[in-house]
Each structure stands twice: as C-alpha cells, then as structure tokens.
C-alpha positions, 0 to 999 in steps of 0.5 A, spaced: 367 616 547 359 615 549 356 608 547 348 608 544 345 604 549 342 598 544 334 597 545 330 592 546 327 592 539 334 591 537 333 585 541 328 582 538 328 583 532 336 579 533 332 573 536 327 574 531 331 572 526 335 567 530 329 562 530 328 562 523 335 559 522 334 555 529 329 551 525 332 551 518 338 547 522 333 544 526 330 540 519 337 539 517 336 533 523 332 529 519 337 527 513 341 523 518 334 521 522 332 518 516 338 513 514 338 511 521 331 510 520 333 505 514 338 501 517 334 500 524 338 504 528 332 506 533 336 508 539 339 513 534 333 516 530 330 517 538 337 522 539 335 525 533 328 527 535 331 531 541 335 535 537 329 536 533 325 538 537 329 541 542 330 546 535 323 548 533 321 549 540 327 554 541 326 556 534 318 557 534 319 560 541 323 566 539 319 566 531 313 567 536 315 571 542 320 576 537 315 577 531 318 583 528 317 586 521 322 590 521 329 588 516 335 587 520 341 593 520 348 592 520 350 590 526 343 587 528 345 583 521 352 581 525 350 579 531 346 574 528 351 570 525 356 571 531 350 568 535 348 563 530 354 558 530 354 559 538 347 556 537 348 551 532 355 548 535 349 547 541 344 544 537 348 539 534 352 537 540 345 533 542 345 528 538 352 527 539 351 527 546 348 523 546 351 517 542 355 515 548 362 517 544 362 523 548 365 524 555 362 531 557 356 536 553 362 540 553 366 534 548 360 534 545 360 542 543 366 542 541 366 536 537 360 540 534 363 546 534 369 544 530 365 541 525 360 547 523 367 551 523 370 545 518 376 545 522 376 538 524 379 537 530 376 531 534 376 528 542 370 523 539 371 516 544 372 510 540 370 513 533 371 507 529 364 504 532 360 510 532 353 510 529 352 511 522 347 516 523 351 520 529 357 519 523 353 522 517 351 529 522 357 529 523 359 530 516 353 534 514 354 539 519 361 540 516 358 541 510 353 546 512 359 549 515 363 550 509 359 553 505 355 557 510 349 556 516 347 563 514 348 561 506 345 554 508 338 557 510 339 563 504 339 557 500 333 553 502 328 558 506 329 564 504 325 568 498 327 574 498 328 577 505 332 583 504 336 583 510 340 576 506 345 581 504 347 583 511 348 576 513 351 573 507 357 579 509 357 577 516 359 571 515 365 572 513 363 572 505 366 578 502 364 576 495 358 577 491 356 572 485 350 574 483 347 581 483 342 578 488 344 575 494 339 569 495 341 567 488 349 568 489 348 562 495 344 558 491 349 558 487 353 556 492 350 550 493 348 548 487 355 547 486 356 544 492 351 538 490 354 537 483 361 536 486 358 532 491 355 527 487 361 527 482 366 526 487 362 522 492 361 517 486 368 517 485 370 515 492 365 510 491 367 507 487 375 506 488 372 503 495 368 498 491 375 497 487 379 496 493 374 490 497 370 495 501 362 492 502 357 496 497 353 501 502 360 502 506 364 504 500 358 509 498 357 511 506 364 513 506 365 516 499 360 521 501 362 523 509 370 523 506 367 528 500 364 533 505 369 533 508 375 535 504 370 539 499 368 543 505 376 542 508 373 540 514 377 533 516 372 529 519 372 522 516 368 516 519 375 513 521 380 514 527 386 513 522 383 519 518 385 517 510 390 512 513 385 507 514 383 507 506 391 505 504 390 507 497 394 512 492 388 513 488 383 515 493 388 519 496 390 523 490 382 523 489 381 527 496 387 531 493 383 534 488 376 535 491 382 539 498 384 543 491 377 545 489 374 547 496 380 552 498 378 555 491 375 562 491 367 560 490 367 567 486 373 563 480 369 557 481 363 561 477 368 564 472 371 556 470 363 554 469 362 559 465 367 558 461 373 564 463 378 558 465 384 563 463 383 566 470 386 560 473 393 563 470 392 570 471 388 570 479 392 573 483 390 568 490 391 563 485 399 564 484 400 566 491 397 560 493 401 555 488 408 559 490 406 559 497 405 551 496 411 550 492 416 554 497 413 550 503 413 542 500 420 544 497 422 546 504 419 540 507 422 534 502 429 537 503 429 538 510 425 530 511 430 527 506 437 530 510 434 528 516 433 521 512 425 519 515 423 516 509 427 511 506 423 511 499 424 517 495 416 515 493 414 516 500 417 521 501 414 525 496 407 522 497 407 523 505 410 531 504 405 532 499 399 530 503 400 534 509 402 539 506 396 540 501 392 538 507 394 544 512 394 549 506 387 548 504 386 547 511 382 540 511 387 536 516 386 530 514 392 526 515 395 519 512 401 520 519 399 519 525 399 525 530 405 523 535 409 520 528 408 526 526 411 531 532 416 525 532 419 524 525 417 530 522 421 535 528 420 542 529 422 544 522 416 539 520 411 542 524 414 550 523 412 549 515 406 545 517 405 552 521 405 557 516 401 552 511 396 552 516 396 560 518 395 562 511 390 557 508 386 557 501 382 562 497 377 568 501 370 567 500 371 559 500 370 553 505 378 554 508 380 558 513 386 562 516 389 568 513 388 567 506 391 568 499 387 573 497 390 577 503 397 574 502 398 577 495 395 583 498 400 585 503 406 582 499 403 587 492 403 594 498 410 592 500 413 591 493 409 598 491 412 601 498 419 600 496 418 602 489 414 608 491 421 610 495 425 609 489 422 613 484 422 620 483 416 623 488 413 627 481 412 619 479 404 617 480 405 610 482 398 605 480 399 598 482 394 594 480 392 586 481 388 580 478 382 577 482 376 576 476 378 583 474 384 588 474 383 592 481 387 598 482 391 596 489 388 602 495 391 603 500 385 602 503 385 594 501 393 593 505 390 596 511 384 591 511 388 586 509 394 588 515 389 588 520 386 582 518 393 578 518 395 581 525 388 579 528 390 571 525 397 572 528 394 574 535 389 569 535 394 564 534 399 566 540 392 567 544 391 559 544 399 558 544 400 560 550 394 558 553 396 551 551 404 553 554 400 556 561 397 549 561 404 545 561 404 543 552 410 544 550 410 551 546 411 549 538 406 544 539 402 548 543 403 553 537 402 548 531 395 545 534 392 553 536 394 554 530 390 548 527 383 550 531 383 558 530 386 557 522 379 551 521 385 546 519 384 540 524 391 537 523 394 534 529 400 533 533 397 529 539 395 535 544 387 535 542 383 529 545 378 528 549 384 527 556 385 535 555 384 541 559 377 543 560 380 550 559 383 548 552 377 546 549 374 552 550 380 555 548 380 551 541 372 552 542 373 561 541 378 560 536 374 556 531 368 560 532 372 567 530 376 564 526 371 561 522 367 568 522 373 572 521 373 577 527 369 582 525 362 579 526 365 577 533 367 584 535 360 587 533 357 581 537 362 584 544 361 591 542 352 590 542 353 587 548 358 593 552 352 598 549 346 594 551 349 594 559 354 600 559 350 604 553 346 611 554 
C-alpha cells in the first residue's frame, strides 16, 4: 500500500482552524473570571488571565501564521477534532494548575481531560476548599465537553463556514437535526440553556429547603446540573452526591442523568410534539430492557448477599449507581472502597456492563451506546431467521430511530466494529492497570469508567497512581469520547506526513 504524503498546505489549513477554536475556548475563561472577580477571588482571576492569554497568543498566532481561505476536507476536518481536545485538555489544565489543588501539570491535564470528555474521574487534592472560580470551570468545560467543543464554537462564533458539517461529524456526531448545521448546533445549545435554567433552579431550590446558604445552594445547583445533564460527574464535593443527603435531590439529579443520556435527535421530536417516539424508538427500549435487566441483577444479588438491611436502601442504592453507570454520569451516593468492598465482584460485574453500553448516540453519554446495541441484537435475530426460512424467502428487517429504517448489512457492521473497538479499549486500560499491580476486576471496571466517559470509581483513580495510568486513562477518554474514527485519521495523517510519497 502506497501512502500520499500530506502537504504542508494541508498543514496549515488544520492549524488555521485549530486557532479559531483555541480562542473560542480561550473566551469561554471569562465566565469563571468574571464570578471570581465578584466574590473577590483575586488570586484566582490572575490564574484565569493566564489561561486566557496564553489561548489568544496560541490562538491569534496560528489565525495569523496559517491564514488560509481554503474549506477543510474530511480528513483535515478529523484531525482538527482529534487535535482539539488535546489542546483544549491543555488549555483548561492552566488555571487548574495553577489553583495549588494539583500535584503535577500532569494531574492537571487530566483533570481537565476528564472533564471536556464528561467522564468525571478526578485526582483533584483537597476538593472541598477549592476555589469557587477554579470550581465553576471545572464544570463548564464538562459542559462544553458534552454537548461538544466543536459545537460549542459552531454555536457562538460560526455563521456559516462550510467546513461545519466535517467537524460536527468528526466529533462523533452521527446525526443532523436540522438541514443545516450551524442551526442543528444551536439547537444543541439552545436546549442545553433552557434545561440549565430549569434544572439548575430546581437544585436550588431543594438546597435552599434543606438549610444550604442562598449563593451556595445556587452555586451548587448549577455545577451539579452541568454535570448530570452533561453525564459528567464533577460535583463541587468530594462525597460526590453523598454530601447533599437528600432523596429529592437525588431523584432530581436522576431525572436530568436521564435526559443527557437521550438522543439529541428525540429530544427535538419531544419538543415538537412527537412524544410517541418514546415508546416506539428503538435506542429507547434498549436502553430501558438493558437498565431493567442490570438493577434486576444487582437488587437480587445485594439482598442475598444481605449488604442493605432496608429494602428502601437497598432499592434507592442499586438504583442510583446503576442509573449512573448507564447513562455514564458517575456520580456516586457510595463510597469507592465501600463499594468495591460490599457491592463485590458480581456488583462491579453489573456496574461493568452498565457502564461498557452507556446512553443514546448523538447525546452527551458515552460507551457503546444503545442505538449500536439495538443494532447488533436486531442483525442477530434477522441472521437466525434468515437460516430458518426458505432461501426463496426476501428477509426485510427493519427498526424505529425517529423514522422506520430498513436495517443493512452495512449498519451491523459498523456497529460491530464500533463495539469490538470499545471492548479492546476497555482491555487495553485492564491490563495496563493489571501490569501495573491492581487487582484485575478492578482494573477492568475503572479502564472501563475513563474510555466508557463514566467516572464511576472502585478507589483505583487518585492522585497517588502511576504516571502511567494516567495517561492511560488520559488516551482513553479522549478516543472514547471521540468515538475512534477522528483518532485513527489523526494516526493515518500523521504516518503519510512522515512516511508519505
């Protein structure tokens, strides 16, 4: 096979539009500038004017030094994405560095990392006194992250460029709303607002109700939004949702899990009033059967096993972690060794495939997904019936995802190799972790959690862990995240540039 080298206008034209979105990131710094400006956090703004400068020089530089007219192609398209959340993990880690709560640049990165990709894995230091500025970026960046950088900067900067298209589908966004892009992600974002306020309100209130001071209740309700609508699992906290103690708010958090692990495609058919594609979509009754299977499993192996004494406990506790690794978010109301400890292998097993599946395509969840689920289990069923039914028989399967699609051979094999690259993924990061003296379950569960973007935890991931391992988990949310393809074009372009003819 004969590589074309890639030229060095190639080159530049990727650098070009990889300092557009360096600034929009760069001016997404002054909202937690701005709040600690207000509350008198000096120390903290002066950290968030280095990262905002350091983003426009980097940014402006490569505007100026790359100026190109020429639209991106595909593959410039890809490695744009790939590259971007590499430089914005970057980006964001500046300010988080420099808070003091970080032992290295390196903890910093991937704090930052973990956030853009919503998984919510931490090794922050002494979380519970962290700034309120350094807090809120924290959670904006997973908010960024979930609804996408790409789509972010399509949303707020971007009237009409016509490479949108490619760097909305590289950035593992399979589905189009609208017939044009830059409106589709608007849309994105327009909804993500609306729920924001309503949801963020909503925690505020239950805060305020149970005794938490006005601003912090607030503070808190919005940070905690952002990161279950976005299925991150940041909290401002290091019990995580433990600390609020409180069923509503829980149950709350539930509900807005629920809705950022729905495909952003059903949530523009809910609001324009097609709500009976809930019952009839085929990611939404996978999803449900999966989730109904996995508790069922969980609550019979936990009784027997006689962890909970209270059948209310033992319900509400199986729920919530369960919930939480399917929709990918991670927060937890049981502590990480408890958890490993009471919950034992069959738990984390469970845990696991939760987890390994996750939410809708085309949502802020990450994993397999559903869609992909249904997918394979739909061309296994139409394999069996092919071979049961006479070969003059024309066998046409079909499923329901916003409209009747006839299921191709084409669409299993995607979703197959889609599958088997999660699975390997999740290996990779076991056996790193195995290498490296972890037990091999836990290992398993926790590589799952950063390449999955889930963020539940068995006690491995802290700020004590191998340098190793953190990179580890660094590479796996970030092609996880993107869903593989951006990535290996990114690898391709790379070997053509220095092997190419």
């Amino acid at each position: 096979m004969i590589l074309v080298k890639s030229r060095v206008q190639d080159v530049k034209i990727i650098f070009y539009y990889l300092g557009k979105l360096t600034v929009a990131i760069g001016y997404f710094m002054l909202i937690p500038m701005a709040l600690s400006f207000f509350l008198g956090e000096y120390t903290v703004v002066l950290d968030f004017i280095i990262g905002f400068a350091v983003s426009l020089i980097l940014g402006y530089s490569l505007l100026v030094i790359c100026k190109s007219s020429e639209s991106l192609n595909w593959t410039q398209g890809m490695v744009v994405v790939a590259l971007i959340w590499l430089i914005a993990a970057f980006l964001a880690a500046i300010p988080l560095f420099f808070s003091g709560h970080f032992r290295t640049f390196l903890d910093a990165y991937f704090d930052a990392m973990s956030g853009f990709a919503t998984t919510g894995l931490s090794v922050i230091e002494d979380l519970d006194h962290l700034s309120f500025g350094h807090n809120l970026w924290r959670h904006l960046i997973m908010f960024m992250g979930g609804q996408g950088i790409v789509v972010f900067a399509l949303s707020f900067f971007a009237s009409g460029a016509s490479a949108a298209f490619r760097l909305y589908i590289g950035e593992a966004r399979d589905e189009q709303l609208l017939p044009n892009v830059i409106n589709t992600a608007r849309f994105i974002w327009s909804l993500s607002i609306i729920y924001f306020i309503i949801g963020s309100s909503v925690l505020a209130f239950i805060g305020m109700h149970s005794g938490m001071p006005v601003f912090n209740s607030i503070f808190d309700g919005a940070c905690i939004f952002m990161a279950a609508f976005d299925t991150g699992g940041f909290t401002p906290h290091s019990q995580s949702i433990l600390y609020y103690h409180n069923s509503l708010f829980e149950l709350t958090t539930v509900v807005i899990m629920i809705l950022g692990a729905l495909n952003f495609k059903l949530h523009y058919e809910i609001w324009h009033g097609n709500r009976k594609e809930l019952r009839k979509n085929i990611e939404v009754i996978a999803f449900l059967i999966s989730l109904v299977l996995v508790f069922t499993a969980v609550c019979y192996y936990l009784k027997h096993a006689g962890v909970y004494s209270s059948k209310l406990s033992l319900f509400f506790k199986s729920f919530y972690q369960v919930i939480s690794a399917h929709t990918g978010t991670g927060f937890q109301t049981i502590d990480p060794e408890m958890l490993r400890r009471e919950w034992s292998d069959f738990g984390l097993l469970a845990l696991l495939v939760a987890m390994g599946f996750g939410g809708g395509i085309c949502s802020t969840t990450g994993g397999i997904k559903m869609l992909r689920v249904g997918i394979i289990f739909k061309g296994v069923l139409q394999d069996i019936n092919r071979f049961l039914l006479p070969p003059s028989c024309v066998l046409v399967q079909k499923i329901h995802h916003v409209r009747d699609i006839v299921l191709e051979e084409k669409m299993v094999r995607t979703a197959f190799v889609i599958t088997f690259a999660f699975i390997v993924l999740y290996i990779l990061g076991a056996i790193v972790a195995t290498f490296l003296g972890y037990p091999m379950l836990a290992a398993l569960f926790e590589s799952t959690s950063a390449a999955a973007n889930v963020g539940l935890s068995c006690g491995i991931t802290d700020a004590a862990m191998p340098a190793l391992l953190k990179v580890t988990y660094i590479l796996q949310m970030w092609a996880g995240r993107l869903e593989f393809i951006s990535v290996f074009i990114l690898l391709g372009f790379i070997i053509a540039f220095i092997k190419g003819k």
